[in-house]
N, C-alpha and C positions, 0 to 999 in steps of 0.2 A: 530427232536429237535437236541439240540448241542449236540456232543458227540455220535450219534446214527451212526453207520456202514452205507453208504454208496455204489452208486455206485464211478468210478474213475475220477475225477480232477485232470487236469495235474496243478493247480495253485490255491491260495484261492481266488482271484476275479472269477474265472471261475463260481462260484455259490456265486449269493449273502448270505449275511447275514442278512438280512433284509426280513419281507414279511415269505412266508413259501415254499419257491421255495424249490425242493432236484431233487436230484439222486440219483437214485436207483439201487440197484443188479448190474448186467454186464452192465453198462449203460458208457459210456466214452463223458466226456469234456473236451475239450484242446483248444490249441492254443491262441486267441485271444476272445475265445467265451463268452457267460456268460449266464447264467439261473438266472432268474430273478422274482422277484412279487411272483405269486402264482402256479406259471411251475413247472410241471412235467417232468422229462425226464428219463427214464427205459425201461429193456427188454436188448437186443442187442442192443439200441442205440447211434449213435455217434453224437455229436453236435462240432463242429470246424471250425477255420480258423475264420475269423469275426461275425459269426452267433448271432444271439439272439434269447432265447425263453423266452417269459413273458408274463404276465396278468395270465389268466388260462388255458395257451394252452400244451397242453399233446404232447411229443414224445416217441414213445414208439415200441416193437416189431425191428424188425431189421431197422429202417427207419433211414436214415443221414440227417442230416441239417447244411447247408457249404457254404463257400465263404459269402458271405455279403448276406444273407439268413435273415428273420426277419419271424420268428414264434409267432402269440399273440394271442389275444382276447382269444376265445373260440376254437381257432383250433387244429385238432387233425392230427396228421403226422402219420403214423403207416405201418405194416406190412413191403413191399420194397421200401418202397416211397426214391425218393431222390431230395429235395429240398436244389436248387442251385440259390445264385445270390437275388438280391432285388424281380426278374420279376418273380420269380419261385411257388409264391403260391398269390392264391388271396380269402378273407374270405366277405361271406357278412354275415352280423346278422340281426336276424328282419324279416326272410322274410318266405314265406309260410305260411301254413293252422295251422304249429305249431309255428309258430313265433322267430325259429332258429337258428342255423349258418348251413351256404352252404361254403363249405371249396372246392374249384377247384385249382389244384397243377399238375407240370410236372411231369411228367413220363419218368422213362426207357426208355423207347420206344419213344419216344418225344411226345407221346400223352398227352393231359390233362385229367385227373382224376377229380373224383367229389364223397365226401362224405358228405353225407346230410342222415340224421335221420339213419334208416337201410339200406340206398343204397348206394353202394361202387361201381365205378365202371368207364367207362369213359363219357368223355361228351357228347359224342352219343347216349351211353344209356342213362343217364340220362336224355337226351332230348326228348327220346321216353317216358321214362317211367315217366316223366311230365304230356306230352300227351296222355299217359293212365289213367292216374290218374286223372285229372284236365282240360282234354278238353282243353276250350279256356277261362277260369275260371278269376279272378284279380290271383288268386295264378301261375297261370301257365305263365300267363303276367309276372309276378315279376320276376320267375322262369326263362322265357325267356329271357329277358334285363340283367340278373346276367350272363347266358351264353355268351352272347355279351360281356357283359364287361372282362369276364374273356378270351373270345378266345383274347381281344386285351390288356389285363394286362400281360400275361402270354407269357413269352418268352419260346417256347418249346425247344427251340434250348439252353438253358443254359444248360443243364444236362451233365456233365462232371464225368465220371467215373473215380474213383482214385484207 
């Protein structure tokens, strides 16, 4: 609510007013960035430089979101994640056995990451553990084609350390 504490904004556009978007605890916004709709952003989190988080997507835990970065829907950025760039996260909703969001995002390491219900992890595992799960299933079909899309959405190479 208005008037309630706060994580840090370098600006009062940096979080809207509108919608029920905040920041939280040690959470930092700056630069050009803006949190927006029904976003979350808390923990150690930094969101800056052009970025945008909105609808009801959460960032939280030490995770950065930067340069022309676009965080939404139902997505969750968390722990060291560091999403850089348009190319740096790709969300699909609607899919599998629980009818979802699959969040696949760069990584550190240039690898692609993949959070989906309780499995964190990268898109390798996550492509086995599909396949344990779901055989040759329509869910594990779906499952597979999101992985496709995401190895060719997903620039690994954006990830720029600051």
């Amino acid at each position: 609510k208005a008037g309630n504490i706060g994580g840090w904004i370098e600006f009062k556009d940096n979080l809207s007013h509108e919608g029920d978007a905040w920041v939280y605890g040690g959470a930092r916004v700056y630069g050009d960035a803006r949190v927006y709709d029904n976003a979350r952003v808390h923990g150690g989190a930094r969101v800056y430089g052009d970025a945008r988080v909105y609808g009801d997507a959460r960032v939280y835990d030490n995770a950065w979101v930067y340069g022309d970065a676009r965080v939404y829907g139902d997505a969750r950025v968390y722990d060291n994640a560091r999403v850089y760039g348009r190319h740096a996260l790709y969300t699909v909703t609607n899919i599998g056995s629980r009818n979802s969001t699959t969040t696949f995002f760069n990584c550190k390491d240039g690898n692609i990451g993949v959070s989906c219900g309780c499995f964190r992890g990268s898109i390798d595992g996550f492509a086995q553990a599909v396949k344990k799960t779901h055989g040759d299933n329509k869910f594990a079909k779906q499952y597979e084609l999101a992985i496709q899309l995401a190895k060719e959405a997903i620039e690994t190479s954006a990830f720029e350390e600051d």
